[in-house]
FILUMVEX-71541 format. One line per field, with one value per residue (C-alpha): residue number from 0; residue in one letter; x negated, y, z negated. Coordinates in steps of 0.02 Angstrom, whole numbers. Example, Ala and Ser with C-alpha at 12.3 -4.5 7.8 and 13.67 -1.06 7.14 Angstrom:
<atoms>
pos: [0/1];
code: [A/S];
X: [-615/-684];
Y: [-225/-53];
Z: [-390/-357];
</atoms>
This chain:
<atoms>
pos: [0/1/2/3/4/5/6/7/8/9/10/11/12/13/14/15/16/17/18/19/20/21/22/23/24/25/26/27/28/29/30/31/32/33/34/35/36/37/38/39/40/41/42/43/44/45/46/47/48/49/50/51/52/53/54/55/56/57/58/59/60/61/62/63/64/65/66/67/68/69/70/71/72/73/74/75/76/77/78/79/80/81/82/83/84/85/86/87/88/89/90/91/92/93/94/95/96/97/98/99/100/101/102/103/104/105/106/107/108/109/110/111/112/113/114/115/116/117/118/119/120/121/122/123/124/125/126/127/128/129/130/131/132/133/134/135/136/137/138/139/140/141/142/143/144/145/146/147/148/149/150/151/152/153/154/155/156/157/158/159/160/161/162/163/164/165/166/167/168/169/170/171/172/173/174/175/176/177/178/179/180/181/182/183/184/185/186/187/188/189/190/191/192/193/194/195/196/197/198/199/200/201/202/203/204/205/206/207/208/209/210/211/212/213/214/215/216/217/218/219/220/221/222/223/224/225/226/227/228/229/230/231/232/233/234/235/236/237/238/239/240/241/242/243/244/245/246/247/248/249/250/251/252/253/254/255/256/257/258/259/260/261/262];
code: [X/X/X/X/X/X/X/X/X/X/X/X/X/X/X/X/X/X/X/X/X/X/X/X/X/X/X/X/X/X/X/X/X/X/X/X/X/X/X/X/X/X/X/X/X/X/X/X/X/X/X/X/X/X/X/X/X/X/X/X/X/X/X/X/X/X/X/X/X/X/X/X/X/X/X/X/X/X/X/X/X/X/X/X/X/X/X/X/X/X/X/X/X/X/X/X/X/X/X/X/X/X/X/X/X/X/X/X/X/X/X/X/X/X/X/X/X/X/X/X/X/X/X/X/X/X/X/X/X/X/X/X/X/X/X/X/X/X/X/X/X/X/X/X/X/X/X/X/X/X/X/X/X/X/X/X/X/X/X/X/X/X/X/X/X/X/X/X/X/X/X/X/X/X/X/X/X/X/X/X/X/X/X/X/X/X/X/X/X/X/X/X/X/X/X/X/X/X/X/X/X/X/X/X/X/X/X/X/X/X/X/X/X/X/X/X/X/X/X/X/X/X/X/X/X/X/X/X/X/X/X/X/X/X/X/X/X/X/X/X/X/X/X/X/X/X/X/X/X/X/X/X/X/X/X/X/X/X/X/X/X/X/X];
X: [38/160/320/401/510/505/614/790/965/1125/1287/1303/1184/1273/1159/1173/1320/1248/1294/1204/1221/1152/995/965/978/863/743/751/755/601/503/515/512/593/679/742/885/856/1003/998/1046/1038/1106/1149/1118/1216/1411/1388/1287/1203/1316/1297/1436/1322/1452/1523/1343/1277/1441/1385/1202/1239/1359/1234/1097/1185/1228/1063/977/885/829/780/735/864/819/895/817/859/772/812/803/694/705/621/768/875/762/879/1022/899/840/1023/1056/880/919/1102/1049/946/853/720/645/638/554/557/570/562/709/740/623/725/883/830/785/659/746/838/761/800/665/538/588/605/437/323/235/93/168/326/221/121/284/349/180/171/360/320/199/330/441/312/276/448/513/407/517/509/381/296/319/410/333/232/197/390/396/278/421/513/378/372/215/244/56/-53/-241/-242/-385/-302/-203/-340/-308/-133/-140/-281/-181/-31/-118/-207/-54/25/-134/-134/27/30/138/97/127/202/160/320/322/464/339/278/467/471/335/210/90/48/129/182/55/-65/-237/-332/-210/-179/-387/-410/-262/-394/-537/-447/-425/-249/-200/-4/51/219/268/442/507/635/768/944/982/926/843/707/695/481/469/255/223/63/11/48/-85/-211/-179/-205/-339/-454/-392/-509/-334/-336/-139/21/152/308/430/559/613/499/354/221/163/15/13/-134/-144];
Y: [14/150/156/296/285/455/454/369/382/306/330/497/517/492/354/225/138/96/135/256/146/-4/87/142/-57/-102/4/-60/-244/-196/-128/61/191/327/351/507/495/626/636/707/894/935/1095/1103/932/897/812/894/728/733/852/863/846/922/946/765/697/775/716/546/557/626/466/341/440/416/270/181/310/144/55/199/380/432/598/755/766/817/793/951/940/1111/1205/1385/1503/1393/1472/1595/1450/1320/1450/1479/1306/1275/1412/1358/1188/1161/984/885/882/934/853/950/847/876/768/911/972/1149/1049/868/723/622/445/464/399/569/654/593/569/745/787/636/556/653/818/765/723/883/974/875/953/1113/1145/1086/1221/1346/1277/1294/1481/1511/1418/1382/1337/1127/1027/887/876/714/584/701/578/525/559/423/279/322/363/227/155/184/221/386/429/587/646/691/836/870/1064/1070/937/1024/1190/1131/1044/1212/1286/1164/1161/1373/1361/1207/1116/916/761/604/405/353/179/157/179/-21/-70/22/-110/45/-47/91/193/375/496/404/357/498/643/579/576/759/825/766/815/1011/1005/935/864/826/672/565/372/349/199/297/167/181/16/-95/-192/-92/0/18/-91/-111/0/-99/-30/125/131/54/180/319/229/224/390/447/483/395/472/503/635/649/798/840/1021/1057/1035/883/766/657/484/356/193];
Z: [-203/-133/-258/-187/7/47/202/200/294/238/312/283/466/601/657/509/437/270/85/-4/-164/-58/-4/-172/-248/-117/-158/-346/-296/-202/-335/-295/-429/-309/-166/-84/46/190/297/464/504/674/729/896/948/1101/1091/901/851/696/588/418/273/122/-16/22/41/-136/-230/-167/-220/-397/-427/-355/-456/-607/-588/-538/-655/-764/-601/-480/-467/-314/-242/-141/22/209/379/463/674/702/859/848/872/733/593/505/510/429/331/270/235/137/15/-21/-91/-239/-126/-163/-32/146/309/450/618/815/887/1036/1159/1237/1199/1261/1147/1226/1162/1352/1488/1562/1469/1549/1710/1720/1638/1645/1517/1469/1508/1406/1281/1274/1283/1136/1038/1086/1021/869/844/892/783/629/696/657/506/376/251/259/153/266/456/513/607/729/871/872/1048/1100/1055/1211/1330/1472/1392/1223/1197/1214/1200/1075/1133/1287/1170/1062/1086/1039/926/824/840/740/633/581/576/458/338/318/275/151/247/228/371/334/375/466/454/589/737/669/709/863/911/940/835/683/569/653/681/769/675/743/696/525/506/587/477/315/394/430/257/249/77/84/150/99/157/241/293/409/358/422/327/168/270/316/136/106/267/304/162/163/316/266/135/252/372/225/154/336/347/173/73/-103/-138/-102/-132/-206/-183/-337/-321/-169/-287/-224/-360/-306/-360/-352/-240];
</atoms>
């Protein structure tokens, strides 16, 4: 049983509207041990979307922390929006917080998040996808300092047929992956791509497999929740999907240190 939701938003990301303190209770009334919230930072996103109050946002967390401290471990966590030329600013940010955790995440391809329609109309589906790949192994070439990589296949959700064959980007796909195993970098199950009625956890089966089989030993289990609601939501299939994948264990970040815990 996974006891620890690894990947959380409250209303401190521009795209939820829920408590902090509420997503932390959920997680206790649903049998978690941990959770870590991991509010968006996105520099550069366009109309300044997905800004970041820190100082306002860690206030918050040490009060619901304390609080809750009986029920539920609540941790210190961000998901950082890469893009390759941000690295000395997320670099800058990373080393003036003493976090929990970090998940690194593609939300921009050369400025353009593929959740609008425009995205692929202008690329196409497979070559939006295999643009969406290939700049997240820029963006590992040039900023290493993150601990898992956010749901990799994220870009699949919006494509018009919300489905790919892998295979057809075995290259790049295998190339990042490499990338991300030399530099002990892990992956994590996204269980939002089961709400997004995609049908699996984020990656794909086949990437979460060939990121074991390349040696690959890191993986942590979001939810992706942006309310309490979907707190450890198919957290089941999570651990199926790591199970057929030949992982017996999770991880756990607390000072940007992995702790592996048993099914």
């Amino acid at each position: 049983m996974i006891i620890a939701d690894m990947h959380t938003h409250s209303s401190f990301s521009t795209d939820s509207t829920e408590s902090m303190m509420k997503m932390a209770k959920a997680a206790a009334e649903k049998g978690l041990r941990t959770i870590c919230l991991t509010e968006h930072l996105d520099y550069d996103y366009p109309c300044g979307e997905f800004q970041l109050d820190t100082a306002a946002y860690h206030d918050e967390l040490m009060r619901v922390k304390a609080e809750l401290s009986d029920r539920v471990e609540v941790l210190f966590g961000v998901e950082l929006g890469l893009m390759d030329y941000l690295a000395p600013r997320l670099n800058e940010f990373a080393a003036a917080w003493d976090l929990d955790f970090i998940i690194g995440s593609s939300h921009l391809v050369d400025g353009k998040d593929p959740y609008y329609p425009e995205y692929f109309e202008e690329l196409g589906s497979k070559n939006g996808i295999l643009s969406y790949f290939e700049s997240i192994l820029a963006n590992v070439r040039a900023f290493d300092n993150f601990d898992v990589y956010g749901h990799l296949d994220y870009v699949v959700r919006y494509s018009p047929e919300k489905r790919y064959e892998p295979l057809d980007y075995r290259e790049i796909i295998d190339e990042l992956l490499k990338a991300l195993v030399s530099l002990g970098k892990g992956i994590e199950v996204n269980t939002a791509g089961i709400a997004s009625r995609m049908g699996y956890p984020h990656p794909n089966a086949f990437i979460l497999r060939r990121y074991k089989e390349l040696g690959g030993e890191i993986v942590t289990v979001g939810s992706d929740a942006h309310d309490r609601m979907r707190v450890a939501a198919d957290f089941d299939k999570a651990q199926a999907a790591l199970e057929a994948a030949g992982f017996d264990r999770y991880a756990v970040f607390r000072h940007r240190l992995a702790e592996f815990v048993k099914f």
